[in-house]
C-alpha positions as CSV (number, residue, x, y, z in Angstrom):
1,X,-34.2,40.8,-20.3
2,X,-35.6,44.0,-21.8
3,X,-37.2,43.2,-25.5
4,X,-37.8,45.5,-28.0
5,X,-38.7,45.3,-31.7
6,X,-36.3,45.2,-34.6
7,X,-38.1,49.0,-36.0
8,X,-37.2,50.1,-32.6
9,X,-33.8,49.6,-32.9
10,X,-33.4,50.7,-36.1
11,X,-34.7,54.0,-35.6
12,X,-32.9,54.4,-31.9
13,X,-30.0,52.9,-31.9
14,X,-29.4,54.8,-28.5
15,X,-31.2,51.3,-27.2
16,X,-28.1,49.1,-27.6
17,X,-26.4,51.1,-24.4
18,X,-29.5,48.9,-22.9
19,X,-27.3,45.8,-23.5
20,X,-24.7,46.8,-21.2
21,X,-27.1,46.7,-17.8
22,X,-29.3,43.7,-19.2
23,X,-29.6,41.3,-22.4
24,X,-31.6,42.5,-25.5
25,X,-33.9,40.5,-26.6
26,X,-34.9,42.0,-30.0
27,X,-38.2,40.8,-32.0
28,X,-38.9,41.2,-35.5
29,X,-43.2,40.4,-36.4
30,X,-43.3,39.7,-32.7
31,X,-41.2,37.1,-32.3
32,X,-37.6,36.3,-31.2
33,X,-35.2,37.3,-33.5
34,X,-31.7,38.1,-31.9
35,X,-30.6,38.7,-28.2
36,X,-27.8,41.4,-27.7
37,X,-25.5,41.1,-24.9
38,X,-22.6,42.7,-23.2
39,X,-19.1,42.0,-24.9
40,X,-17.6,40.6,-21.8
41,X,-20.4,38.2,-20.8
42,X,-20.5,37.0,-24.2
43,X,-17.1,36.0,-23.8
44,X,-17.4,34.7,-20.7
45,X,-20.0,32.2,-21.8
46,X,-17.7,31.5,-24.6
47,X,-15.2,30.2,-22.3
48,X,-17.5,28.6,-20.6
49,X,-18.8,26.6,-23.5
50,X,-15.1,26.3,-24.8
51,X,-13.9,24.2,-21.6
52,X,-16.9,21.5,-21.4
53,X,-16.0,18.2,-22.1
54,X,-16.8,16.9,-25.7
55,X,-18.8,14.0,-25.3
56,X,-18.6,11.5,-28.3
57,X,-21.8,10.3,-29.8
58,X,-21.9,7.0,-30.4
59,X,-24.6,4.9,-33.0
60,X,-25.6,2.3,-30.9
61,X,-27.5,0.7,-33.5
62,X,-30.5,1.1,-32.7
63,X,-33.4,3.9,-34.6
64,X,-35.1,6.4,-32.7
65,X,-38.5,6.2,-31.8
66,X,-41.2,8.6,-31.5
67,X,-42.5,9.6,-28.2
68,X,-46.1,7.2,-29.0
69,X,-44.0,4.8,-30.1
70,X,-42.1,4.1,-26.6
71,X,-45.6,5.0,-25.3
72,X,-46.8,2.4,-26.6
73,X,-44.1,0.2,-26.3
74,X,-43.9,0.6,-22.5
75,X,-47.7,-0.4,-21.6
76,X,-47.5,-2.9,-23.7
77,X,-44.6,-4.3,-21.3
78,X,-46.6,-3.2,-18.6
79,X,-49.6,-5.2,-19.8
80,X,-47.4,-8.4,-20.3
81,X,-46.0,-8.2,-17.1
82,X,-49.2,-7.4,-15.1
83,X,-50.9,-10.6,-17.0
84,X,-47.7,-12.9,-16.6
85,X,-47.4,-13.0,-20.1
86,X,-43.4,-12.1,-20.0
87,X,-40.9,-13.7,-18.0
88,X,-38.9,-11.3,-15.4
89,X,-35.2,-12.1,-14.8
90,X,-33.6,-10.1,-11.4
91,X,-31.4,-7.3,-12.2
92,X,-28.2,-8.9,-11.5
93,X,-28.9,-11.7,-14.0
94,X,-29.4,-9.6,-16.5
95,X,-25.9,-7.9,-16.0
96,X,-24.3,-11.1,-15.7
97,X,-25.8,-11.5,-19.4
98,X,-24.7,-8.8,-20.9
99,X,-21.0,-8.9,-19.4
100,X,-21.0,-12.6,-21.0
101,X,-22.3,-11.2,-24.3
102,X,-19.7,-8.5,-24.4
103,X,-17.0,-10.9,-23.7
């Protein structure tokens, strides 16, 4: 991707013919500010976004966490069930659980 500065293009606009061969990747204060690509591939990734499936999301209840959070929240599992604190149940009774819970 070729990347040139916002002043750049302003004063050359000659540099969008650039956007034909290769994506633009235009900065303004030397940062990202807008990529410019050819028609066709744009709409080409349109379809391709257009025709994935929508997935539905769904509340499951429960709040989000922050990443220390679940940190912490997995070694402290850890250290219950290295120091037999916690009682384990296998896998399959576990499912078998939650099928009966669901109904």
């Amino acid at each position: 991707m070729t990347t040139i500065t916002a002043s750049d293009l302003k004063q050359n606009t000659m540099r969008l013919q650039e956007a034909l061969r290769d994506d633009l990747l235009v900065t303004k204060r030397n940062k990202p500010f807008v990529v410019v690509m050819d028609y066709e591939k744009y709409r080409r990734l349109q379809a391709y976004f257009d025709a994935l499936p929508v997935e539905e999301v769904v509340d499951d209840g429960y709040p989000s966490i922050s990443f220390e959070e679940a940190r912490d929240r997995v070694a402290d599992a850890v250290h219950r069930y290295r120091s037999g604190e916690s009682k384990t149940v296998p896998l399959e009774e576990m499912r078998l659980r939650i099928r009966r819970k669901r109904g």
